[in-house]
N, C-alpha and C positions, 0 to 999 in steps of 0.2 A: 504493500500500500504506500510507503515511505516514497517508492521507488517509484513509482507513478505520480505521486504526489510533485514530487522536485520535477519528474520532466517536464511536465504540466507548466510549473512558475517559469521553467528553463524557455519554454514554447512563448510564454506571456512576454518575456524579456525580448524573444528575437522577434518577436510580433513587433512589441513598443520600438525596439532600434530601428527598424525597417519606415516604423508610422512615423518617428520622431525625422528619419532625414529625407523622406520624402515630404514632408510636410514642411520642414527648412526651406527646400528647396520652391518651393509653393512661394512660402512668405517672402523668400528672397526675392520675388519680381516686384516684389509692394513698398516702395520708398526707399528711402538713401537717406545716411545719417553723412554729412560733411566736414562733421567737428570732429567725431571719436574713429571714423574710417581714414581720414585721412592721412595721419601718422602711419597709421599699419599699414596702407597699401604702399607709402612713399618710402619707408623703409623696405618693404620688400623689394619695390621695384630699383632701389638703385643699391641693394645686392644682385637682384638680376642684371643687372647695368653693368656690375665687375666693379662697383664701388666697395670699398672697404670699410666697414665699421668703423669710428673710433681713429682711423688716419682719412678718411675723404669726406666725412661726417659726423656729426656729432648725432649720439642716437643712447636714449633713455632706455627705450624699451629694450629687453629680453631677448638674447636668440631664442629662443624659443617659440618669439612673434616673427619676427622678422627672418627667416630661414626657413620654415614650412611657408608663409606668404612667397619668400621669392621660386619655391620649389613648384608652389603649386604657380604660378604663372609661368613658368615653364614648362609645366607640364600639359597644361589643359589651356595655356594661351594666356595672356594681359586682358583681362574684362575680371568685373564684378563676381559676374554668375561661375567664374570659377572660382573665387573663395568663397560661398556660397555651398559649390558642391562639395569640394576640397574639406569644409567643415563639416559636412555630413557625411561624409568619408573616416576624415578622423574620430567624431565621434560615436559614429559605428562599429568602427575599433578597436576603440576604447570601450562599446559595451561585450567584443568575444569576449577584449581580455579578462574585462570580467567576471562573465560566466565560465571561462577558462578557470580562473582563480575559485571558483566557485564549488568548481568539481572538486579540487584541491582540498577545501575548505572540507565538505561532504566528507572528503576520508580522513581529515585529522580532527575535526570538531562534530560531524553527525549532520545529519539533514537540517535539521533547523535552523543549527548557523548559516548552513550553506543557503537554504531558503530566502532569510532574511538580508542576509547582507548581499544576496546579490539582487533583491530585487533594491536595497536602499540604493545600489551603484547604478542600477539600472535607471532608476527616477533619475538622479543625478546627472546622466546624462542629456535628458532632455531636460531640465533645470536648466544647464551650463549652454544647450546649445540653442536655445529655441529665443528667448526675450534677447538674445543677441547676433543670433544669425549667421555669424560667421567666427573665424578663429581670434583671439584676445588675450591677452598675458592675464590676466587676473583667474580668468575660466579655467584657462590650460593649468597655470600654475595647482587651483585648485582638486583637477584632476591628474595633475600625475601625483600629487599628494594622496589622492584617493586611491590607486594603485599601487602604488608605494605600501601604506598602512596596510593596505591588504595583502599583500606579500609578505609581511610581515605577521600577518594574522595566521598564517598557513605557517610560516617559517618557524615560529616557538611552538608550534605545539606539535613538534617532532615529526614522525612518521619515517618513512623509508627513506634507503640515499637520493634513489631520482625524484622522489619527492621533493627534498630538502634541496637538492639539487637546482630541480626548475622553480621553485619558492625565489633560491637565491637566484637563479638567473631576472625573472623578475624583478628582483629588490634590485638588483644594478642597473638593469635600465631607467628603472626610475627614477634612482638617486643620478644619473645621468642627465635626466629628463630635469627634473627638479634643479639641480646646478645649474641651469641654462634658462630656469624659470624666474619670474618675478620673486626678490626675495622675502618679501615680506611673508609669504604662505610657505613658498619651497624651501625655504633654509632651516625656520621652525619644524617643517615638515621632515627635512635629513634626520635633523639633531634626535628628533623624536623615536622616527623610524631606526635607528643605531642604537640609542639609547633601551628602547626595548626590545629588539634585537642583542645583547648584550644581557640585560637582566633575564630573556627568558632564557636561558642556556642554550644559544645558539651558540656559546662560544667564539674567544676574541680570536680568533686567526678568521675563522670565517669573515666575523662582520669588518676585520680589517681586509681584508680579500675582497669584501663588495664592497665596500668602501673604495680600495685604490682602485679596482676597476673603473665602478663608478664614475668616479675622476678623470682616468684615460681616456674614457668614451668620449665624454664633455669634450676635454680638450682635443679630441681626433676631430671630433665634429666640429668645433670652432676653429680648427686648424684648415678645412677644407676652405673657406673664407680669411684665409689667414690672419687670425684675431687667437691671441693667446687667451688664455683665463685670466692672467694676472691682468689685462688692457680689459677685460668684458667687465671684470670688480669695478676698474678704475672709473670705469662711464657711470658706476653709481657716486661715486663721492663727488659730496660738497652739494646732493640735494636736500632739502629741506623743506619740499612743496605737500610731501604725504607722510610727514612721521607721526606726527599728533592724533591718536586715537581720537579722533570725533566724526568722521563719516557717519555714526552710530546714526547721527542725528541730521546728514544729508537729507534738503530739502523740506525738512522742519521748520528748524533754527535758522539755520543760515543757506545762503544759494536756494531760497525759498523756491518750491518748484511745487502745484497744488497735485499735479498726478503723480510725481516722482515721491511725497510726502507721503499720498495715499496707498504708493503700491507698498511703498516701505514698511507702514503702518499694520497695512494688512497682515503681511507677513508676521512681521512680531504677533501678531493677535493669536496667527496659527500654529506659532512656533511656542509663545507660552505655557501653555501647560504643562508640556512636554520638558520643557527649560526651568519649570521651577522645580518639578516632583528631580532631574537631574542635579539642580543645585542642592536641594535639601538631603539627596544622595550620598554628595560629595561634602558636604558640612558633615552630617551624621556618621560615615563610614571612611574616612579619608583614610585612614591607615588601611581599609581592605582594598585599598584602590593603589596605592605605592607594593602590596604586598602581588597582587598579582596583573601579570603582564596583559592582560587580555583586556582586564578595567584601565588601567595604564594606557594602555594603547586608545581606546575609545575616549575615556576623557580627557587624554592629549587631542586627539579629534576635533572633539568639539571645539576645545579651547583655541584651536588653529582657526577654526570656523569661526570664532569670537572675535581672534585678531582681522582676519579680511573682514567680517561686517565694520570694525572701529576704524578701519585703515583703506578701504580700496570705496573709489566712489564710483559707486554703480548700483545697479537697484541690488538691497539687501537677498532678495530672491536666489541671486549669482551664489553669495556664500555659505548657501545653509546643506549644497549636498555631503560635503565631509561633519557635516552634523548627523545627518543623516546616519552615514554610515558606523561615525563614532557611536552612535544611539542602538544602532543593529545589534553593533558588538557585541554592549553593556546589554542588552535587553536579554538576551537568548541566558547570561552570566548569571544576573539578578536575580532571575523567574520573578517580574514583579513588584521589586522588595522598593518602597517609597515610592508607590503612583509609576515607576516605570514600566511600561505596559507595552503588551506587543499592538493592542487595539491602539491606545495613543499614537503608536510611531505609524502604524498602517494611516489611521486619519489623517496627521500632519504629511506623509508622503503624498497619500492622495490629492489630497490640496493642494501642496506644493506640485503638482506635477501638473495637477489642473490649470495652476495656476499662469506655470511656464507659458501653456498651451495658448492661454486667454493672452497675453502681456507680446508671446512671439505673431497671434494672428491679426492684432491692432496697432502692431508696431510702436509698440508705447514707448521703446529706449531710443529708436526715432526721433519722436515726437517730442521726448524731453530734451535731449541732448542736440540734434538738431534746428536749424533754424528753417529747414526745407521740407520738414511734416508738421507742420502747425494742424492742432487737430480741428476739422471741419474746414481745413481749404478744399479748394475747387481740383480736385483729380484727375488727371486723363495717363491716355498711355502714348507712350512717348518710346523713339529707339535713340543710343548714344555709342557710338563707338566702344567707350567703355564699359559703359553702365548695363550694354544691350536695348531688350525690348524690358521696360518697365512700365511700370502704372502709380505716379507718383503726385503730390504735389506739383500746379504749372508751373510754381519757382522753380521747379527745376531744368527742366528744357529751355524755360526763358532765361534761366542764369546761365545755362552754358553757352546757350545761342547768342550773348553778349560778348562772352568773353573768346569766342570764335569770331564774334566779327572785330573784337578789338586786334586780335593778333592777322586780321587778315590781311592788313596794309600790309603789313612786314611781317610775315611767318618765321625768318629766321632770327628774328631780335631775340634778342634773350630777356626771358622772363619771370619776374618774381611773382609768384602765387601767394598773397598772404593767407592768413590762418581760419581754418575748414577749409582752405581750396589746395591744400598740398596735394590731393590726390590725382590734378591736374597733371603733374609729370607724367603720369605713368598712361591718367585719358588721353592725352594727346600725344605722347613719344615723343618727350621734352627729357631731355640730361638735368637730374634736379641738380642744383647750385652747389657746389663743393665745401664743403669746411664748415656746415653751419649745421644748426639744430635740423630733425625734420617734424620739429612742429614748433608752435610757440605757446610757452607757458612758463615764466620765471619760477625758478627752482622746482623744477619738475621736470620741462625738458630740457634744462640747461641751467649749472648753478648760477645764480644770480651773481657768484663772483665773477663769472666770465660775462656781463651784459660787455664790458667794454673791449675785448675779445671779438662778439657776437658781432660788434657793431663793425669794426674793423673787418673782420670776415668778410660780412653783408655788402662793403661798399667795394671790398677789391674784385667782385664778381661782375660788377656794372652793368647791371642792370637793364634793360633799354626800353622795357615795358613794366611798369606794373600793375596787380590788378589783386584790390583785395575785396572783401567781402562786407559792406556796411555795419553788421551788425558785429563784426571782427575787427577793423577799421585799425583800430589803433592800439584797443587796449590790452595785448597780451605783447606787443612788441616794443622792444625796448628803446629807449629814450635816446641814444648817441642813435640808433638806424632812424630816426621820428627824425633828427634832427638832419640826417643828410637827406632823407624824402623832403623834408620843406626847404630845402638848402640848393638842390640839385635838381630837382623836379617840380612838375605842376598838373595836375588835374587836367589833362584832357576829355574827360567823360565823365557822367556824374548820373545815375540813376537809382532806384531805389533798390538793385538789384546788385552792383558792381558800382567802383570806383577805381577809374582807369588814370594812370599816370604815367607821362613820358619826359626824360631825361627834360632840359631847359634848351640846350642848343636843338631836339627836334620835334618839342614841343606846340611849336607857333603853328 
């Protein structure tokens, strides 16, 4: 009956993977976000270009982001709709590998773990891919996290050598993956995964063996791009745009946003119960929680899922699957014990996956984040070289079909895209700008110690068009590049769409 039982959840999992990236693939024709796309595809596209991370560009984000984006535009072509499918590919995946893990789980902890925690991994995937559509460092970060812990879940609770074997092969890829990820999820996420790898007698030669592995991998893979580890670290220091736990309260409090407030809200509502009967768990029982590896593991989990909700600003919904799964763990452990319940976790998954579903088919992180799905504009569908055939807000065809006509006097000018339009290089098969950030956002994409840096950059590239985005205009770029634009150039176009600027000598 067992036996039947698990194949059954196993059929529901390959079912969901299946519903979850075809259905991506759906929502993908519906709107274009400009603000939060355009970093990742501009970073991808001038890896595809043969530009170098780190010596041809200054770049925040993650290989992790920017290396599957330039892969997949080489493989499926420069447009939209291939990261798009690309993300639905990956996190397809990412659901074998977890029913892979799964089976694992089944011979070293019994059907019910294996039940539970792969359908938490399962939700999790459409969580991670669906309200954002395509691939993202915060997402990824928190799924190789999820993958990670769970090879670890297999890994301490022994079993045969190929078991322990493919457990640890697992756990290297990850901790591979993870190294290359955002580190605010992925690094908590190593230390974790080690650390209870260690305490469950896994034994230190091993967990030093996937460890340096681990490491090799990283650095083979960033070698292929020729970017060392020690140069991928350095692109983090000297930021200070995301350290301060207060996302919590994104679109609340501050960056007031009424639907991004309410999706946040909601969540917490669903995730409540569940998160206080686990607090008053780990109040009550703290010592049975350090004593074994398995509670260890799960309320490290969560706590990682704690850090991304106070730390990454995106809809809360993004960081609750390693909750999820941490919850799987602890539940099958407890049987129960302080309100944690298998019915609880089954409810807030269902929700939460519901949730995904409702937030990816209205395009809400769209609508927040961009300024080109305003919700209740005028819609049509529209084709773009990049973008393809969409169905989007008319800002959008009218915004491109402006800044097609601005560069059509002189197509070979060289052109500055400011901020939401980075992802222009790569719509139009333009060489993005060398030596500078590939987005703008002080201390974030670029330490505020280098504005004056930036600025110097910015004007040795000389520009001959520029063309940014009114409601981006001015205010995330820095003050010495503001000064050579009114210094060196002037306003030839001016609509509520774009603002076009050309050098002063061919201005007139």
């Amino acid at each position: 009956m067992k036996h039947t039982t698990y194949r059954f959840w196993i059929l529901v999992c390959i079912v969901s993977g299946l519903f979850v990236a075809w259905l991506n693939v759906v929502f993908g024709r519906y709107g274009f976000d400009g603000y939060d796309s355009s970093p990742m595809i501009d970073a991808g596209w001038r890896v595809y270009s043969g530009q170098v991370p780190g010596r041809d560009f200054l770049v925040t984000f993650p290989p992790s982001l920017y290396l599957p984006t330039a892969l997949l535009f080489r493989v499926f072509g420069v447009g939209w709709h291939s990261l798009v499918l690309g993300a639905s590919i990956f996190y397809g995946l990412m659901t074998l590998l977890g029913i892979r893990l799964s089976s694992l789980v089944r011979k070293t902890h019994g059907d019910d773990a294996a039940i539970w925690t792969v359908l938490a991994f399962t939700a999790g995937q459409a969580i991670l891919l669906l309200p954002g559509n395509t691939l993202w460092h915060a997402t990824m970060a928190m799924d190789f996290a999820m993958y990670g812990l769970y090879a670890v879940y297999v890994l301490c609770a022994g079993g045969g050598r190929w078991l322990r074997g493919e457990a640890a092969a697992h756990l290297t890829i990850a901790i591979a993956a993870l190294l290359l990820s955002k580190p605010n999820i992925a690094y908590p996420a190593i230390l974790l995964c080690l650390l209870v790898a260690f305490r469950g007698g896994v034994g230190k030669r091993l967990v030093g063996v996937i460890a340096t592995a681990g490491l090799a991998l990283a650095c083979l893979t960033l070698a292929s791009v020729h970017v060392s580890f020690v140069s991928m670290l350095g692109t983090y220091a000297g930021l200070t745009g995301r350290l301060m736990p207060k996302a919590f309260l994104a679109g609340i409090f501050y960056d007031k946003n009424t639907s991004f407030a309410l999706a946040n809200l909601l969540v917490y509502l669903l995730i409540a119960p569940l998160m206080v009967a686990i607090l008053f768990y780990a109040w009550r029982r703290w010592r049975s929680i350090w004593g074994s590896p398995v509670l260890l593991l799960g309320f490290g989990a969560i706590g990682i899922a704690l850090i991304g909700m106070g730390t990454n600003f995106q809809f809360k919904l993004s960081d609750t699957p390693l909750l999820l799964l941490g919850v799987a763990m602890v539940v099958t452990e407890v049987r129960g014990a302080e309100g944690i319940t298998r019915h609880r976790l089954l409810t807030v998954a269902c929700g939460l996956y519901l949730l995904s579903v409702y937030f990816g088919g209205i395009r809400l992180a769209v609508q927040v984040t961009g300024g080109w799905a305003a919700e209740g504009c005028y819609k049509i569908w529209f084709d773009d070289p990049f973008l393809g055939r969409m169905k989007g807000c008319s800002i959008i065809p009218e915004t491109l079909a402006e800044v097609d006509s601005a560069r059509g006097a002189n197509p070979q000018a060289r052109v500055f895209f400011g901020p939401g339009m980075e992802f222009l290089y790569a719509g139009r098969r333009i060489q993005s700008p060398l030596h500078m950030p590939n987005w703008w956002h002080p201390g974030s994409s670029y330490p505020i110690s280098k504005s004056g840096q930036m600025a110097e950059e910015w004007k040795k590239n000389h520009f001959d068009v520029l063309i940014l985005a009114p409601m981006e205009d001015r205010a995330q770029i820095p003050p010495g590049i503001l000064k050579t634009i009114d210094e060196e150039y002037v306003r030839v176009g001016q609509t509520s769409l774009t603002h076009v600027y050309a050098r002063r000598d061919t201005g007139k």
